[in-house]
Backbone as JSON, one array per atom type, in Angstrom:
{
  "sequence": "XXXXXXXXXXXXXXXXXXXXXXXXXXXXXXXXXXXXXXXXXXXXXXXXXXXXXXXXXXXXXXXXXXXXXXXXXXXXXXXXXXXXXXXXX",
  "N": [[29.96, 26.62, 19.77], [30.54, 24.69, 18.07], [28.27, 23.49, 18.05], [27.53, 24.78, 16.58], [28.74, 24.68, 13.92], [28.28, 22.04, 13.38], [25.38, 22.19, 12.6], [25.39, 24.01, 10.63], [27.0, 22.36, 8.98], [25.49, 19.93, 8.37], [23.35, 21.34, 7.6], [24.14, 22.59, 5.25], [24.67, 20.2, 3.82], [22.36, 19.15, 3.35], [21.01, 21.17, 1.75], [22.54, 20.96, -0.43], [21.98, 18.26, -1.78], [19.24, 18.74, -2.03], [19.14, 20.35, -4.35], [19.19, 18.76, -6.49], [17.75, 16.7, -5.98], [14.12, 15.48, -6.76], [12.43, 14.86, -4.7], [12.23, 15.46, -1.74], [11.66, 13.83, 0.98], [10.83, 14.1, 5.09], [10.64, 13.08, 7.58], [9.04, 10.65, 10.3], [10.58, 8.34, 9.83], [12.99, 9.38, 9.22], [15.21, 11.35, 6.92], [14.27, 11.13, 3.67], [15.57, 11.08, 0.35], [14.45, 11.15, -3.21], [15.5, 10.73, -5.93], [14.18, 10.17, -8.56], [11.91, 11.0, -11.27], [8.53, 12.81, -11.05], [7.27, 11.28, -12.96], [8.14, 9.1, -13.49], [7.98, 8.01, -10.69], [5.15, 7.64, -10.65], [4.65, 5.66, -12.8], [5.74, 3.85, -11.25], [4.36, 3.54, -9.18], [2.07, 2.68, -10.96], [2.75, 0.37, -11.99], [2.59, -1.36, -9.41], [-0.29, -1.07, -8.35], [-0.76, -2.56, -11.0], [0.25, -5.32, -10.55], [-1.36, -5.43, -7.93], [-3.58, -6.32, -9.15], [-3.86, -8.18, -10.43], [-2.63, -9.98, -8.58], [-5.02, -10.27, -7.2], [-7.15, -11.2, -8.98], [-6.09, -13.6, -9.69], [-6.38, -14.61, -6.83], [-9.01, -14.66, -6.68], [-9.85, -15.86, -8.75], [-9.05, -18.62, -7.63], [-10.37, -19.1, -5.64], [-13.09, -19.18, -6.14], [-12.88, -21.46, -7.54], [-12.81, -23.73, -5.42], [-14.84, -23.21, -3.67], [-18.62, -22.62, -2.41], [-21.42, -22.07, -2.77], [-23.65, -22.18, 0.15], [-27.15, -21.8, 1.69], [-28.47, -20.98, 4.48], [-30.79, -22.12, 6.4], [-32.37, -20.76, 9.57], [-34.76, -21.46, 12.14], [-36.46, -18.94, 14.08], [-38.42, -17.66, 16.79], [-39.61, -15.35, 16.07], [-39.41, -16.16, 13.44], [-38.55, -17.53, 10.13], [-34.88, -17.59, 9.45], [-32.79, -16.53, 6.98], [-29.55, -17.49, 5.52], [-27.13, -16.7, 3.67], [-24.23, -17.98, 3.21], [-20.75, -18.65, 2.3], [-18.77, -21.43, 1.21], [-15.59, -22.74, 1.69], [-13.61, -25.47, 0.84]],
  "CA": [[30.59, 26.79, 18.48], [30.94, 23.12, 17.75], [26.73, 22.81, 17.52], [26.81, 26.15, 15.62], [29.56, 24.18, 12.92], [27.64, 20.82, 12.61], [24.33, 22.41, 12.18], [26.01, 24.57, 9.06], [27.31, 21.42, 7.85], [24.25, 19.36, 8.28], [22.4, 22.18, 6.45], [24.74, 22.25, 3.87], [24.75, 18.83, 3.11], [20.89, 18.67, 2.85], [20.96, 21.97, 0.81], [23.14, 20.69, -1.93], [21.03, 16.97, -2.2], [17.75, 18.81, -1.91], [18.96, 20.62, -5.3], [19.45, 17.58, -7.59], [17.0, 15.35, -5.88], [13.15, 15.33, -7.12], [11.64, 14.97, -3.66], [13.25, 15.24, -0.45], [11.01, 14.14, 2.58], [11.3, 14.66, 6.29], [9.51, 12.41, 8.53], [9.34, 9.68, 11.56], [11.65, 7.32, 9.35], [14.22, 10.19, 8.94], [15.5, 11.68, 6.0], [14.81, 10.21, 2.33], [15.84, 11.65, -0.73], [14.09, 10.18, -4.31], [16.07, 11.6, -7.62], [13.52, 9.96, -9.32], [10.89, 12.29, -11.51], [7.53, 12.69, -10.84], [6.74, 10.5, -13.86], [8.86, 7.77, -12.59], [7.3, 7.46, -9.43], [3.54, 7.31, -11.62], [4.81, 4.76, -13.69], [5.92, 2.61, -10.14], [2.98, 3.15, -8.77], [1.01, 1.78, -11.86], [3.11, -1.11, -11.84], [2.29, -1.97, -8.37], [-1.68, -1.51, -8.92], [-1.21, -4.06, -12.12], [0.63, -6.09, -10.04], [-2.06, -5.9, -7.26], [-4.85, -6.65, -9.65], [-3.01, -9.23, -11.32], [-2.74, -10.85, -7.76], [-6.97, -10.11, -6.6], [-8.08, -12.0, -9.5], [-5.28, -14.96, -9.18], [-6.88, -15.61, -5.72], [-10.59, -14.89, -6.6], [-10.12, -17.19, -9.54], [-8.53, -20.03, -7.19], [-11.74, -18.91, -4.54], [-14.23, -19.55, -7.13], [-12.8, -22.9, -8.21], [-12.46, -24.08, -4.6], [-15.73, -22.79, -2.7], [-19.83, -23.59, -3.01], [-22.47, -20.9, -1.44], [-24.59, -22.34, 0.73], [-28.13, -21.17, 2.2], [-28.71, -22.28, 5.83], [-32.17, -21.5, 7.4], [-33.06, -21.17, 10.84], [-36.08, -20.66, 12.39], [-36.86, -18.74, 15.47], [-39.97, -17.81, 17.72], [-40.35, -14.64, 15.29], [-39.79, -16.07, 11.73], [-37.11, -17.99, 9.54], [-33.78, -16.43, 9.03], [-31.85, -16.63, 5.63], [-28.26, -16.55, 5.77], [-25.81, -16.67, 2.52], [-22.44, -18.56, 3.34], [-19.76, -18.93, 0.9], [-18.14, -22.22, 2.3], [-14.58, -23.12, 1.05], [-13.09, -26.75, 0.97]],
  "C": [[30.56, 25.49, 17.68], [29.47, 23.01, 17.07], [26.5, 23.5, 16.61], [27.4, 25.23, 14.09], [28.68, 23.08, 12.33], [26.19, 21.25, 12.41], [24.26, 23.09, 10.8], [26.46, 23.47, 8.38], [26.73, 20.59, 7.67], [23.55, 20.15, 7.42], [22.41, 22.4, 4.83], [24.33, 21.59, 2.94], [22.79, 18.89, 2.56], [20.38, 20.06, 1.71], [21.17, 21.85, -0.73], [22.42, 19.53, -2.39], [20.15, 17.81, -2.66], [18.1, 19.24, -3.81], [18.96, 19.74, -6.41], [18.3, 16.61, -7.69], [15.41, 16.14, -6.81], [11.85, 15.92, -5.84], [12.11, 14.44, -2.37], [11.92, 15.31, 0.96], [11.64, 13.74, 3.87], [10.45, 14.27, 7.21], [9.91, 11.49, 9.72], [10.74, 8.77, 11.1], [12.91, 8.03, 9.17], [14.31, 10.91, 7.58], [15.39, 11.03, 4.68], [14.48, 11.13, 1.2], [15.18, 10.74, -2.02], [14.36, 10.97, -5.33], [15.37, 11.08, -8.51], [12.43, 11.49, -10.2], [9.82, 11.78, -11.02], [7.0, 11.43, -11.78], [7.09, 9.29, -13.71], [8.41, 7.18, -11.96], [5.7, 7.3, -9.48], [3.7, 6.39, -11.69], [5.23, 3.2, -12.27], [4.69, 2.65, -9.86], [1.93, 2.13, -9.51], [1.05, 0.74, -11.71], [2.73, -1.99, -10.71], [0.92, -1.89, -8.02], [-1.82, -2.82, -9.85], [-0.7, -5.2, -10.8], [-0.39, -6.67, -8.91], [-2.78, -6.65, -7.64], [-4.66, -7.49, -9.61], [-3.37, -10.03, -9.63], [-4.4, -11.0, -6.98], [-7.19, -11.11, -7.86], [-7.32, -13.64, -9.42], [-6.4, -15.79, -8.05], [-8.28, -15.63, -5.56], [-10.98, -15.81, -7.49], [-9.84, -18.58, -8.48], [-10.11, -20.11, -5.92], [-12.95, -19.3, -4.56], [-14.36, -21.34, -7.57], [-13.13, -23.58, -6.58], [-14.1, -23.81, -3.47], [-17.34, -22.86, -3.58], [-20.43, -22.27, -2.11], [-23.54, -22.02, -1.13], [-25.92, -21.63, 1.56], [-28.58, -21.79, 3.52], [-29.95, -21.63, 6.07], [-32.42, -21.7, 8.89], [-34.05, -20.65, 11.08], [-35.74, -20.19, 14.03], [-38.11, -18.23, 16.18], [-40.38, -16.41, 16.98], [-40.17, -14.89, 13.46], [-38.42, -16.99, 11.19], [-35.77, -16.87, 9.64], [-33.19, -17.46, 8.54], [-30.71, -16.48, 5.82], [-27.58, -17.52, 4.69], [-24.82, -17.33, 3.07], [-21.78, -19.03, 2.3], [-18.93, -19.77, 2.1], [-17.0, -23.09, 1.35], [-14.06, -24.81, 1.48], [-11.56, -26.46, 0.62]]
}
């Protein structure tokens, strides 16, 4: 009777959230509710793309200033070999 009670009032409870919230998931981490809208959670996302970009060119500009390509050659018993290296200081 007791498991029958807290499973009705566990159900409850996630009945009445689920109606208000946006998007109610149900996974390894447990329970999370987001009352955000869909458009909301676009508009984060975007922000955290710019934000990536914003940080990729930061460190390909500082990569660029900072580093020299070099061409090394070796030879071996069937022919040279070419090899590209981008070598940072």
């Amino acid at each position: 009777m007791k498991l029958l009670a807290s499973t009705l009032a566990a159900g409850l409870l996630l009945a009445g959230s689920g109606a208000f919230a946006q998007s109610v998931d149900i996974g390894p981490g447990g329970v999370r509710i987001d009352p955000r809208t869909p458009q909301q959670r676009a508009m984060d996302r975007e922000d955290r793309w710019r934000e990536r970009d914003r940080w990729e060119r930061r460190r390909a500009y500082r990569a660029e200033r900072d580093c020299r390509t070099e061409t090394r050659i070796r030879e071996t018993p069937r022919g040279e070999i070419r090899r590209t290296v981008r070598v940072c200081d």
